[in-house]
DRENMARTOR-964556 format. One line per 3 residues: number of its first residue (from 1); their letters; for each residue x, y, z of C-alpha. Coordinates in steps of 0.2 Angstrom, whole numbers. Each point is the difference from the previous one (the first is absolute). Last residue first. Layout:
<rs>
NUM	a	X:Y:Z  ...;
</rs>
This chain:
<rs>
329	xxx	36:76:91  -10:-10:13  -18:10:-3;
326	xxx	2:-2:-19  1:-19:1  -17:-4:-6;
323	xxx	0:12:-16  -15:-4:-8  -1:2:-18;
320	xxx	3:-18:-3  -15:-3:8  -5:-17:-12;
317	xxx	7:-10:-14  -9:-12:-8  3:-19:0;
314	xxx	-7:-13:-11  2:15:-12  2:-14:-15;
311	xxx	16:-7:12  16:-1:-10  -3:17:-10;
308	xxx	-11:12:8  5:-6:20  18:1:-7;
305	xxx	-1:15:-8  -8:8:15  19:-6:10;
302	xxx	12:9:-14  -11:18:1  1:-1:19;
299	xxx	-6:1:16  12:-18:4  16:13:-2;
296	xxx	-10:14:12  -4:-14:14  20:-5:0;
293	xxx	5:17:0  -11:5:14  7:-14:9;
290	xxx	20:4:-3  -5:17:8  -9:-6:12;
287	xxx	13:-9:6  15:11:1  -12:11:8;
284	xxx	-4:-13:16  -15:3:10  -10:-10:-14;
281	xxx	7:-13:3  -8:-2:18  -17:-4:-8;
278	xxx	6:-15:-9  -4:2:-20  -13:-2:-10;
275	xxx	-2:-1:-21  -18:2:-5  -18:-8:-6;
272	xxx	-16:8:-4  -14:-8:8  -3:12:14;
269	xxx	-3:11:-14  -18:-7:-6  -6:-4:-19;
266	xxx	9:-15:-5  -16:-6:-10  6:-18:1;
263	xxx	-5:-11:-13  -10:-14:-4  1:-19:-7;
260	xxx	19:7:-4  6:-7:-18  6:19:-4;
257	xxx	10:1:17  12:-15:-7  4:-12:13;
254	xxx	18:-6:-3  2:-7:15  14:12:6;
251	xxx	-14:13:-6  -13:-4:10  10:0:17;
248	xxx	5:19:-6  -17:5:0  -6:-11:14;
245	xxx	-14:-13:-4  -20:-2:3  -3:-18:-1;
242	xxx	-14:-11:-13  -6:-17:-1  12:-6:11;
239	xxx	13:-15:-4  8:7:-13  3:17:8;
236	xxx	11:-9:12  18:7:-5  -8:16:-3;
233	xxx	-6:2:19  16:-6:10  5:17:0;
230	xxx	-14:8:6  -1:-10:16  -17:-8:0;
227	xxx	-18:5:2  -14:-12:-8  -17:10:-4;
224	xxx	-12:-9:-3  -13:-1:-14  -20:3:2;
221	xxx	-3:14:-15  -8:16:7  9:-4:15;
218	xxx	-6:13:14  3:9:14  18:-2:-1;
215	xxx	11:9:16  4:-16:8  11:-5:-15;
212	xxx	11:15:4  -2:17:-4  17:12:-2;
209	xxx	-9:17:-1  -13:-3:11  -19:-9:-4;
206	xxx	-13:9:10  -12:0:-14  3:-20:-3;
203	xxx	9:-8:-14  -9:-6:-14  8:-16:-10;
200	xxx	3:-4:-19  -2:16:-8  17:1:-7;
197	xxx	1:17:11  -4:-11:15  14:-14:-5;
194	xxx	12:16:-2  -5:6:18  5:-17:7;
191	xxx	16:1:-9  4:16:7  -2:-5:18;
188	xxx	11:-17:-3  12:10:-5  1:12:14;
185	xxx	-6:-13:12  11:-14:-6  -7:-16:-4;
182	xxx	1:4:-20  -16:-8:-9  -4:-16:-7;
179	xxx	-17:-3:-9  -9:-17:4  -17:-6:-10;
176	xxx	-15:-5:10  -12:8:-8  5:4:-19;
173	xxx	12:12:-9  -3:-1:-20  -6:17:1;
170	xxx	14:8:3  7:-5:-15  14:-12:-7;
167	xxx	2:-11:12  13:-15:5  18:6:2;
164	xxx	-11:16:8  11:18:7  -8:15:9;
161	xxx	9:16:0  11:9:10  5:12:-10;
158	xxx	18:12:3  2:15:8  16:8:-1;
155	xxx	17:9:7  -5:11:11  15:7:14;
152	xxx	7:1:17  -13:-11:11  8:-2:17;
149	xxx	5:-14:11  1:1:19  -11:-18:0;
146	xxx	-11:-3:16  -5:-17:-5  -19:1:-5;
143	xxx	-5:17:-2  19:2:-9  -5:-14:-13;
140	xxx	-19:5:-3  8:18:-5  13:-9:-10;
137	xxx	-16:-9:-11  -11:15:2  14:9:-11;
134	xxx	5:-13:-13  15:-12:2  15:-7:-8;
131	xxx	14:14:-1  9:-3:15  15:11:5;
128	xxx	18:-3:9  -1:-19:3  5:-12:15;
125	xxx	-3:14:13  -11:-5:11  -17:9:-6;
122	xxx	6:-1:-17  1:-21:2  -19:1:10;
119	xxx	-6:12:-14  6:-15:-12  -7:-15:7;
116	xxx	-17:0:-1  -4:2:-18  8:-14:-4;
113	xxx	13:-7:-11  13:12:2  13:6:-14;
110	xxx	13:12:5  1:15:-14  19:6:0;
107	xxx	3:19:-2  19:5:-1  0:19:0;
104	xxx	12:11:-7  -10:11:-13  1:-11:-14;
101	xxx	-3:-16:11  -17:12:4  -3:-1:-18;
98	xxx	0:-18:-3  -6:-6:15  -15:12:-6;
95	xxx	-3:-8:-15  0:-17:6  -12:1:16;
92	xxx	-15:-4:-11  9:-15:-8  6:-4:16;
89	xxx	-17:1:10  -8:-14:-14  11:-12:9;
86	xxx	-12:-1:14  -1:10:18  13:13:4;
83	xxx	12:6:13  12:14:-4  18:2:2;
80	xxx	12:14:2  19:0:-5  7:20:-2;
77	xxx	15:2:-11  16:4:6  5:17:-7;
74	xxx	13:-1:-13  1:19:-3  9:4:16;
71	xxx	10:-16:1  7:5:-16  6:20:7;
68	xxx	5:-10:18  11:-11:-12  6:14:-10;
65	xxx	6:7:16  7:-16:7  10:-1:-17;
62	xxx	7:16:1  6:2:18  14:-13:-3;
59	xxx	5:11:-15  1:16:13  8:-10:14;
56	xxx	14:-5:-11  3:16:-8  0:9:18;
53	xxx	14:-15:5  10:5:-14  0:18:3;
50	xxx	5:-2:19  13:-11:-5  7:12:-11;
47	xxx	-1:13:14  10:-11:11  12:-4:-9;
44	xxx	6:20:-7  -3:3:17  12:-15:6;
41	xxx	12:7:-14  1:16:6  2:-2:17;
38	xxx	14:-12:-7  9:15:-9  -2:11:15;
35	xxx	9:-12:10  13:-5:-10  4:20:-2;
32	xxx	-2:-1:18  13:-13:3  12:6:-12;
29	xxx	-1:18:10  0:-9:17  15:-8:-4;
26	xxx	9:14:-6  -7:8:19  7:-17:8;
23	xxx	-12:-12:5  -13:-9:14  -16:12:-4;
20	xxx	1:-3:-20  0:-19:4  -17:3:8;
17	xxx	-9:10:-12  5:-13:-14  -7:-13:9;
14	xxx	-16:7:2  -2:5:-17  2:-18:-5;
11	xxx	-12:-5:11  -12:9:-10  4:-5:-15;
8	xxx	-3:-19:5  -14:5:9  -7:4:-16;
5	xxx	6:-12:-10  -10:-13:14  -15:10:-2;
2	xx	1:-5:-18  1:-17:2;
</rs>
């Protein structure tokens, strides 16, 4: 519309010129007095126009301006997931989700029933982190299947401590009598070496640092020793006269630590468990930057309160000093 009042004016200059070149000299005095007056008018119209459409421009360019300014600090938060194994993982978890949703990341635990499955869902992509495992476990894992994944931060080291439905001491075991263990290496390993700090077997001088049933030289009492997945091992607790059971594993069935036959002395490092990521994040610096805030939220005050208060110390915070992600930062 405006461009049109424009040409408009224009045109009317035009026209004005060229009946001014076809009259008489009195004609050509009226004509150019018209003509000066219409010049004027189409500049008078043009500027107007001008101002109008700067006025326009200016309060269409408000809003986007104020919608860049509100995109700016309304960031889109970050979603990342992490693989677990038992419910007891969100109550650990809870603090930091918490805080990290503070800081614009969306932490969502994924639940896994196994201790199998979730390197293999990191290792293609179907979480972020995992947070389930100790050290000797994920080392076992990447031996074993080639896993790029990398151990970022501690988180804790909890028991694994032997369990009876049916004894109340030690020395109630008799020959013959069945105690479960984990089938894994790693926690099979461990539980072998609980069974020799209880006294109940030997293991030979030669013995490594995961042994295996091979590796007992002697049963000071003549049980056996049953290996099962370890998370089949509370449900048949019942039906052995003892089992070796998984921190978190205990504690979904409501096992107490102070009603252990024996505990675990929880001595060695490779024992402490941690938060993992794939290998080739860790190239990324958007990434690690969103991980080291998600191993910093669980290091906290919020999360020890947890193990203190809902668990009795059945888990104990460990290398929290370490800083695993400073060579990436």
């Amino acid at each position: 519309m405006k461009k049109n009042i424009i040409a408009a004016a224009l045109t009317a200059i035009i026209a004005s010129s060229a009946i001014t070149a076809c009259g008489g000299s009195t004609a050509a005095a009226t004509t150019a007095a018209a003509t000066t007056a219409a010049a004027t008018t189409a500049a008078e119209t043009t500027a107007a126009a001008a101002a109008e459409t700067t006025e326009e421009e200016a309060a269409d360019a408000k809003p986007v301006e104020a919608a860049e300014g509100a995109e700016a600090d309304t960031a889109e938060p970050i979603h990342l997931t992490i693989g677990v194994t038992g419910s007891v993982y969100d109550d650990l978890w809870a603090p930091a989700i918490e805080t990290l949703e503070q800081e614009g990341i969306i932490l969502e635990t994924v639940q896994f029933s196994d201790y199998v499955t979730p390197n293999n869902a990191l290792a293609n992509g179907e979480t972020d982190l995992n947070g389930f495992q100790h050290r000797i476990y994920l080392a076992s894992e990447i031996e074993q299947y080639g896993y790029e994944i990398t151990n970022i931060g501690n988180t804790f080291i909890s028991p694994m401590n032997l369990y009876s439905d049916k004894l109340t001491s030690l020395d109630e075991l008799q020959d013959g009598d069945v105690i479960a263990i984990p089938n894994d290496p790693t926690n099979g390993g461990r539980a072998i070496k609980v069974l020799s700090d209880a006294g109940l077997i030997t293991l030979k001088a030669d013995a490594g640092f995961n042994p295996t049933v091979e590796d007992v030289e002697t049963y000071n009492v003549g049980i056996t020793i049953e290996e099962l997945a370890a998370n089949t091992i509370p449900s048949i607790l019942p039906d052995v006269a003892a089992a070796i059971i998984n921190g978190n594993y205990a504690l979904d069935f409501g096992l107490r630590t102070e009603d252990a036959l024996f505990h675990d002395k929880m001595e060695e490092e490779e024992y402490w468990n941690l938060i993992a990521c794939r290998t080739e994040d860790l190239s990324d610096p958007v990434l690690v930057e969103a991980y080291d805030k998600v191993v910093k939220a669980y290091q906290s005050a919020g999360t020890k309160q947890v193990y203190d208060e809902q668990f009795g110390g059945y888990y104990v915070g460990v290398g929290w000093d370490q800083d695993l992600l400073a060579d990436y930062k």
